[in-house]
Structures are given as C-alpha cells and as structure tokens.
N, C-alpha and C positions, 0 to 999 in steps of 0.2 A: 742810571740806576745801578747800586750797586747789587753783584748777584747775578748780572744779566749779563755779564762783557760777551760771554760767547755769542749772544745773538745779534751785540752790532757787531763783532767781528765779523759775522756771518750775513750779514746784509752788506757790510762794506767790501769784502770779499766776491759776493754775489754781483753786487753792482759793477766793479771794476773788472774780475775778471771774466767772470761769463759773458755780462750782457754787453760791457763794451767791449770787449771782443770779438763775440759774435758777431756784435753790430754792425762793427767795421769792415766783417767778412761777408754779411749776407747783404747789406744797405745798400751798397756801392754798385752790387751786381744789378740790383732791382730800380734804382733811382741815380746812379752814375754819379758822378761827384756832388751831387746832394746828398745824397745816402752820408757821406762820410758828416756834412754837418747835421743830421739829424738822428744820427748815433747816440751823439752823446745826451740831446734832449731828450728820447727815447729813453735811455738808461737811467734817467736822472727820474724822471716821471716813474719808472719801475721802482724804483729804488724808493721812494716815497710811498707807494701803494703798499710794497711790501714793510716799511718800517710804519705804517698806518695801520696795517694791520695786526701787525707787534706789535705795539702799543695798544687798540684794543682789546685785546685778547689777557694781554696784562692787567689794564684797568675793569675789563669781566673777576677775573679772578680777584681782584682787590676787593668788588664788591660785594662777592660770597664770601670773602674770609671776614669783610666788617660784619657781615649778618649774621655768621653763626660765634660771636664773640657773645658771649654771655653781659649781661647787664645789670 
C-alpha cells in the first residue's frame, strides 16, 4: 500500500530483529537445540499476527472513510 512503507518496515524490522534475536537467545536456554529451530517459526507466526493486525486496523479505517463520503 502506498503511504504505509514505514509500517512494513516496522514489522520487518520487528520480526528480524527483535524476535529473532531474542529467539535465538532465550529458545535454546529453555528447549536446547530445538529452541534454535523453533525460533524462527515463532518469529514468523509473530510477524503474521502483527501484520494481521495492520491490516485490520487499516481496513477499519477504510470503512469509516467510505461512510462518511457524501453521496
């Protein structure tokens, strides 16, 4: 969508650095060499919830703007 870059920058950002970083530092302690492959499915599943949720919130606001368009 144009108008919105900064917020998939911000989710892609989000996704790569926070969570899978985190991932890799908390996962491993708690689940030993699984933790590392379930990192990245973790992050990925984030990453989706939060851009699921960006996009709703988008398509709310798309529907208040068609409603109060005069006709």
């Amino acid at each position: 969508m144009i108008g919105f870059g900064w917020e998939i920058e911000g989710a892609a950002l989000a996704t790569v650095v926070i969570q899978i970083i985190s991932f890799l530092i908390l996962l491993p302690c708690l689940f030993g060499l699984d933790g590392v492959l379930y990192a990245g499915s973790i992050a990925e599943i984030l990453a989706f919830i939060l851009a699921m949720s960006t996009m709703y919130r988008h398509w709310q606001e798309l529907i208040h703007m068609e409603q109060d368009v005069p006709t």
